[in-house]
TORPA-4810 file (N, C-alpha, C, O; in nm, 3 decimals):
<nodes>
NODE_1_-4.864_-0.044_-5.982_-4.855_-0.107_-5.857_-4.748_-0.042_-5.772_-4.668_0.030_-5.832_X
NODE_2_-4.736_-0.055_-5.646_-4.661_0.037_-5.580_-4.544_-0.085_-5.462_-4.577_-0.184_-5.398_X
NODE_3_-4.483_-0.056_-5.469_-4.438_-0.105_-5.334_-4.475_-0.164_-5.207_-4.560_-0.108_-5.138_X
NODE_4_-4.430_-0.253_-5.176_-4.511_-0.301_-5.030_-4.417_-0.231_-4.955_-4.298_-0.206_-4.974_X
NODE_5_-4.503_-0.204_-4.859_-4.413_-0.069_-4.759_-4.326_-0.191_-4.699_-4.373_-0.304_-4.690_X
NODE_6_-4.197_-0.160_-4.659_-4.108_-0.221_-4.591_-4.115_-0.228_-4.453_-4.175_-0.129_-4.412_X
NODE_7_-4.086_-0.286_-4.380_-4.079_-0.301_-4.241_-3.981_-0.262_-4.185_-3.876_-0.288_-4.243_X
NODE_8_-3.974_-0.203_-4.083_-3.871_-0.106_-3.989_-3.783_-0.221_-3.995_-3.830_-0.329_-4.033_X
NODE_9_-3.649_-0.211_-3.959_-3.559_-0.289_-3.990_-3.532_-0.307_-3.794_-3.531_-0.213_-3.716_X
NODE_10_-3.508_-0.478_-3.752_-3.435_-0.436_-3.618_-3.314_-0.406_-3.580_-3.218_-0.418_-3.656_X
NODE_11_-3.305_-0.368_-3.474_-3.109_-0.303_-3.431_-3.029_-0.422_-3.449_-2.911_-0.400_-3.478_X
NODE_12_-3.065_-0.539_-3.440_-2.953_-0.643_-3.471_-2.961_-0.680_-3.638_-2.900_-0.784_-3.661_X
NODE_13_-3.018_-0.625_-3.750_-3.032_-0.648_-3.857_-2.922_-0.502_-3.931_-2.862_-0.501_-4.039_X
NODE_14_-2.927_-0.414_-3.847_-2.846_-0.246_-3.855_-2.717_-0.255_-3.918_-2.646_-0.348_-3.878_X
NODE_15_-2.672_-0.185_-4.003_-2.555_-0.229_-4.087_-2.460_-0.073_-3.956_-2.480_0.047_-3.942_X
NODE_16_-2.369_-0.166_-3.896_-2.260_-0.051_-3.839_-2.175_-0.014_-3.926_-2.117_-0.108_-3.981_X
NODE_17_-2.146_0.095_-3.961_-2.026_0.176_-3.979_-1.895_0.171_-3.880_-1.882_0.224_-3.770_X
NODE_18_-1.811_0.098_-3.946_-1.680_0.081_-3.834_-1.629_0.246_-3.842_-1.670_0.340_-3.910_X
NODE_19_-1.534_0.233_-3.752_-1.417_0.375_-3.770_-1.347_0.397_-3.832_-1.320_0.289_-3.884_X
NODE_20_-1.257_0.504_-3.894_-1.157_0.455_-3.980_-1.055_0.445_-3.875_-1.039_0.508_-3.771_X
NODE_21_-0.964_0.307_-3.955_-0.832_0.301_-3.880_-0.749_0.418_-3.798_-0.718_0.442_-3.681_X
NODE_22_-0.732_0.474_-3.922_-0.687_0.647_-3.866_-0.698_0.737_-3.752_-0.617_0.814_-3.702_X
NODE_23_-0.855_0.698_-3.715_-0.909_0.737_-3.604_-0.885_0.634_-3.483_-0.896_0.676_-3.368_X
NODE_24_-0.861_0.536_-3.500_-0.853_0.423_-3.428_-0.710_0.430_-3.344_-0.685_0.401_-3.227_X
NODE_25_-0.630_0.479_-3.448_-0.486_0.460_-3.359_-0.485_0.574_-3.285_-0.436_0.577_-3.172_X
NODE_26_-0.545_0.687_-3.348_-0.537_0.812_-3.304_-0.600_0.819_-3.161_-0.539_0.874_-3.069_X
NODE_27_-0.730_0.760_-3.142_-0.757_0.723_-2.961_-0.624_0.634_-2.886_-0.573_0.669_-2.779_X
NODE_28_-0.589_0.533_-2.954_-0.493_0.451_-2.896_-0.380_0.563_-2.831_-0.335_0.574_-2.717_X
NODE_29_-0.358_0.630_-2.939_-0.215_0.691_-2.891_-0.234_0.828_-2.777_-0.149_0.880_-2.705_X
NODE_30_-0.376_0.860_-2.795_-0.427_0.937_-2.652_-0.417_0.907_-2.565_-0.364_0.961_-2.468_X
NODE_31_-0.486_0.774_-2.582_-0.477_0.684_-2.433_-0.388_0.660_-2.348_-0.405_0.651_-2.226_X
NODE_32_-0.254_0.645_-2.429_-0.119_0.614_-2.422_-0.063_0.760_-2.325_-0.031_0.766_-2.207_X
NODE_33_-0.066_0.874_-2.434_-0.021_0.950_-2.377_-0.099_1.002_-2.231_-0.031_1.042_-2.136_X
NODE_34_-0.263_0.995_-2.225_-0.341_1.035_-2.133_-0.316_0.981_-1.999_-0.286_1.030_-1.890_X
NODE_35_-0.339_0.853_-2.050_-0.341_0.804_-1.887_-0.226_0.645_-1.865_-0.241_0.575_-1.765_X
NODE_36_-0.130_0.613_-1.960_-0.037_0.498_-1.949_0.076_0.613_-1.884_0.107_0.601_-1.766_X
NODE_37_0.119_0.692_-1.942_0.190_0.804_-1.949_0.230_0.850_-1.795_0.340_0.833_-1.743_X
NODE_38_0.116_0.912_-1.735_0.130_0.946_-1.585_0.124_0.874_-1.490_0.158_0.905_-1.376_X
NODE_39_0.059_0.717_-1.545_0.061_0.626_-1.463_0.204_0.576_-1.406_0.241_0.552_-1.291_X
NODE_40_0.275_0.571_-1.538_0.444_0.525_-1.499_0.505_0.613_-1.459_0.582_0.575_-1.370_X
NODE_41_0.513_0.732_-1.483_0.562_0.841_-1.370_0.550_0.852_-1.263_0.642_0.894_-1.193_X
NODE_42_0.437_0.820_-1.218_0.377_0.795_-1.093_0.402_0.726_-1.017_0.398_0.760_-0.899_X
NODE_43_0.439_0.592_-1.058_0.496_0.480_-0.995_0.645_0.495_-1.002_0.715_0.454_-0.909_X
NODE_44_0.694_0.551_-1.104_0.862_0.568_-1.054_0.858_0.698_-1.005_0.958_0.754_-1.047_X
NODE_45_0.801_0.762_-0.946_0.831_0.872_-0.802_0.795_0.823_-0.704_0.866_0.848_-0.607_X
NODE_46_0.678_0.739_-0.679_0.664_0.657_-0.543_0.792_0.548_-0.542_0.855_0.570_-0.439_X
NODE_47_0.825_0.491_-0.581_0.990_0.403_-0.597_1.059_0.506_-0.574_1.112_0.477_-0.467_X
NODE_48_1.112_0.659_-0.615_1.195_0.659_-0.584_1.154_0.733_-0.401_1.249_0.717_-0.325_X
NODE_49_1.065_0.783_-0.356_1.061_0.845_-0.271_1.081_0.733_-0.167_1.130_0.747_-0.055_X
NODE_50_1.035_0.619_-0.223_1.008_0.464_-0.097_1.134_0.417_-0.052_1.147_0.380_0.065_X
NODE_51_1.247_0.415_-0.151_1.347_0.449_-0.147_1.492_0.520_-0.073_1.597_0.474_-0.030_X
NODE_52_1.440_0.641_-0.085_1.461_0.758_-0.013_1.429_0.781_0.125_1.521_0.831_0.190_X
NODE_53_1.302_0.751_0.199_1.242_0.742_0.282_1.328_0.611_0.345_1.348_0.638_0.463_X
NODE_54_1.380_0.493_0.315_1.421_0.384_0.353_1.545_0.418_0.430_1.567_0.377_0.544_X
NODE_55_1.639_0.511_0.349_1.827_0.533_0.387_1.784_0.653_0.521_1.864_0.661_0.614_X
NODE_56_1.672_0.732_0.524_1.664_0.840_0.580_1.616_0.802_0.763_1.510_0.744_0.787_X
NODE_57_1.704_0.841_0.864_1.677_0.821_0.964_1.628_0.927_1.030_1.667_1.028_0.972_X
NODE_58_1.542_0.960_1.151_1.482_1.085_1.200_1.557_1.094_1.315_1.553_1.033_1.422_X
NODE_59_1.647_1.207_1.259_1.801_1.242_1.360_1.716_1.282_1.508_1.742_1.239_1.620_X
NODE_60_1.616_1.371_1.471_1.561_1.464_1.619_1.503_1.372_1.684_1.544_1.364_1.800_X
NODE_61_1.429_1.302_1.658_1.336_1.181_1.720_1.415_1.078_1.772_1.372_1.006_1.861_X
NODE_62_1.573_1.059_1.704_1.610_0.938_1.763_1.670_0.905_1.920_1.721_0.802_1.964_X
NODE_63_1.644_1.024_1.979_1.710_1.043_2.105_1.587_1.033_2.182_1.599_0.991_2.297_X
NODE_64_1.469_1.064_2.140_1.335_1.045_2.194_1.350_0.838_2.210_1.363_0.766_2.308_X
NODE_65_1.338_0.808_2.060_1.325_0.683_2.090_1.439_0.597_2.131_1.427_0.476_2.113_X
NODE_66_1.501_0.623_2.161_1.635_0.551_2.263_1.583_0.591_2.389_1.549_0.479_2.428_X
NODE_67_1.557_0.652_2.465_1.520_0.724_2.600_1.369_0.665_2.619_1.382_0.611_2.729_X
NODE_68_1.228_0.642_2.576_1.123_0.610_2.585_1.109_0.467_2.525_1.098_0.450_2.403_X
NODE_69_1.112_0.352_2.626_1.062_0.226_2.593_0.933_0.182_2.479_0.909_0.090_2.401_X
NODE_70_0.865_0.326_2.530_0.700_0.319_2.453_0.713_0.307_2.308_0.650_0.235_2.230_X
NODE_71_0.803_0.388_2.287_0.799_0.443_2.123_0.893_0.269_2.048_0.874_0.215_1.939_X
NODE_72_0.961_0.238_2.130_1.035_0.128_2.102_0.931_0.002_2.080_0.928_-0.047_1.967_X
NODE_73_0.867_-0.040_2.157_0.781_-0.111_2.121_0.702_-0.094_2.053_0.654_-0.189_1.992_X
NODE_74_0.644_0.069_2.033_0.504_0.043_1.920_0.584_0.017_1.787_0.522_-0.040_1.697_X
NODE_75_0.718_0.056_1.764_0.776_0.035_1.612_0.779_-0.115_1.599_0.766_-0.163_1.486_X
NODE_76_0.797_-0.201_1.713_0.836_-0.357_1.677_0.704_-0.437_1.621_0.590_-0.427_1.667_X
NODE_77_0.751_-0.522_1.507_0.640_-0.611_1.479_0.643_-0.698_1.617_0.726_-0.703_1.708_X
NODE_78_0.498_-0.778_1.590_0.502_-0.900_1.694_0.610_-0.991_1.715_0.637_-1.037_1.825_X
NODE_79_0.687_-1.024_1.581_0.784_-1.098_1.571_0.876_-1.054_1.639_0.926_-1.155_1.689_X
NODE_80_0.936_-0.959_1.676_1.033_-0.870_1.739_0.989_-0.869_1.880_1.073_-0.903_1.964_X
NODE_81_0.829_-0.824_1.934_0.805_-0.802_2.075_0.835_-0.969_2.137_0.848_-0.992_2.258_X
NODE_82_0.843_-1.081_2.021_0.828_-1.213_2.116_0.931_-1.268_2.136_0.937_-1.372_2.202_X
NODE_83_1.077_-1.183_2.060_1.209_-1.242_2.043_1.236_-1.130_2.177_1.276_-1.201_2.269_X
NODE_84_1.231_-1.008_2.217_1.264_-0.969_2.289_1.214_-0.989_2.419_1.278_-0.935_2.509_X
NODE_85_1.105_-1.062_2.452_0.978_-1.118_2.519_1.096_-1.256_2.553_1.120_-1.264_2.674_X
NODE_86_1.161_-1.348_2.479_1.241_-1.432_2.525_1.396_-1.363_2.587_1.449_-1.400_2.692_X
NODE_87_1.440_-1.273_2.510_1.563_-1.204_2.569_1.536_-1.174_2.714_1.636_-1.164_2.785_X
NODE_88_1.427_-1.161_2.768_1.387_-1.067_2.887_1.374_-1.229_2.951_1.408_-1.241_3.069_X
NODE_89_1.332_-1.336_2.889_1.290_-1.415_3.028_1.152_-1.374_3.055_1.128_-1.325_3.165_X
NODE_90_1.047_-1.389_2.963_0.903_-1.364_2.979_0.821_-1.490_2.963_0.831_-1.576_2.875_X
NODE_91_0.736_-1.482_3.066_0.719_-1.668_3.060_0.516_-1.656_2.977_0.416_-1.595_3.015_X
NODE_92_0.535_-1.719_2.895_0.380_-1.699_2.831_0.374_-1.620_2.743_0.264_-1.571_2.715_X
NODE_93_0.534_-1.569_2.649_0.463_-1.467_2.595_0.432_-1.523_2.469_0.459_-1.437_2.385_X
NODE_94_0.377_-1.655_2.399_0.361_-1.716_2.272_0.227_-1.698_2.260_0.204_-1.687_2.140_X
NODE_95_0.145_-1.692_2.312_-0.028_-1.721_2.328_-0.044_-1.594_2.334_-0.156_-1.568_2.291_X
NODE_96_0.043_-1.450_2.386_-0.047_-1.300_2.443_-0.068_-1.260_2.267_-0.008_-1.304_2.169_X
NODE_97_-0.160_-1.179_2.274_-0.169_-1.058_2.197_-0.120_-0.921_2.208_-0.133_-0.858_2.314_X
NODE_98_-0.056_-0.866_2.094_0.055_-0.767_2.132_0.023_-0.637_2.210_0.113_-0.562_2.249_X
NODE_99_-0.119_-0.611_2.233_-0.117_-0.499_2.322_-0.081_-0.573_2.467_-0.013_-0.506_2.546_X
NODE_100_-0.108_-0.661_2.494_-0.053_-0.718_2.642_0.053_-0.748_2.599_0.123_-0.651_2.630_X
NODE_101_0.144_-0.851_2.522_0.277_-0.908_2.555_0.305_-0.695_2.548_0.325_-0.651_2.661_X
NODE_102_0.306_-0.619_2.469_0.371_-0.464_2.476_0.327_-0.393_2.612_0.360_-0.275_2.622_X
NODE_103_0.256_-0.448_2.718_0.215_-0.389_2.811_0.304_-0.455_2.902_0.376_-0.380_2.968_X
NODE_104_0.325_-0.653_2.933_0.422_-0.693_3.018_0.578_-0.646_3.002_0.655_-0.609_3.091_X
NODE_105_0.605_-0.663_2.842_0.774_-0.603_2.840_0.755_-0.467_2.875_0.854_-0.433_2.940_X
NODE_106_0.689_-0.390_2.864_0.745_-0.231_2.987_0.696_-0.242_3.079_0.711_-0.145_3.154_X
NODE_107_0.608_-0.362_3.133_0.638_-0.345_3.279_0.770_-0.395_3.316_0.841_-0.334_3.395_X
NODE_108_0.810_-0.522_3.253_0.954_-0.535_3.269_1.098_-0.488_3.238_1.204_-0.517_3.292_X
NODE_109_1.064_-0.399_3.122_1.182_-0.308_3.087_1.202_-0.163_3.212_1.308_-0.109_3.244_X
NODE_110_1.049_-0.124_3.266_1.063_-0.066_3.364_1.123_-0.058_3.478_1.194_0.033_3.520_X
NODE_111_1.081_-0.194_3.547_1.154_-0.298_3.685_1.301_-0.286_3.670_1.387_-0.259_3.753_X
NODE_112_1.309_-0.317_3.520_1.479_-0.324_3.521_1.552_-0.211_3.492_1.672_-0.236_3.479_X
NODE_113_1.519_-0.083_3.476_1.572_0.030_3.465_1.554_0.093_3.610_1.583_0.210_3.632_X
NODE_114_1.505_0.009_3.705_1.492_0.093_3.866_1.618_0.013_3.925_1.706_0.067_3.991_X
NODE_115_1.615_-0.091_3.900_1.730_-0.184_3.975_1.862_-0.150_3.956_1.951_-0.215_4.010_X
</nodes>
């Protein structure tokens, strides 16, 4: 008598072969070195350049922006155009949006540099 032929076995019945450990740490510690590795380097040269960039003032430019109102306002947040918007005596400037309230203060920083 012979055997009854067996039936194909299904993929969820499949006996896996794990890895050996050995191999296991051995990806881990690739990984580590591959891509944890340059990641933190990476981030402490952007810290330190962010840093750096912070103490550093732009000597040539700063005589530009003392002399040109324009450049003065595009650096200010809103918070700044609406405190200086009260320094000036600007009536309405809580409701503008900052390309207008930045369009009325140089018309008024203007007025007052003719007088």
């Amino acid at each position: 008598m012979t055997d009854p032929p067996q039936a194909p076995q299904e993929p969820s019945e499949r006996q896996l072969h794990p890895l050996p450990t050995g191999l296991v740490e051995l990806y881990g510690l690739l990984a580590v070195l591959f891509v944890l590795v340059p990641e933190w380097m990476a981030g402490g040269l952007m810290l330190g350049l962010q840093g750096r960039q912070q103490r550093q003032l732009l000597a040539p430019a700063a005589v530009a922006w003392q002399r040109l109102p324009e450049l003065r306002l595009a650096s200010m947040s809103l918070a700044e155009l609406r405190l200086l918007a009260r320094r000036l005596r600007l009536c309405g400037y809580a409701g503008m949006a900052r390309e207008r309230l930045a369009a009325r203060l140089l018309r008024r920083l203007r007025r007052r540099k003719a007088l």
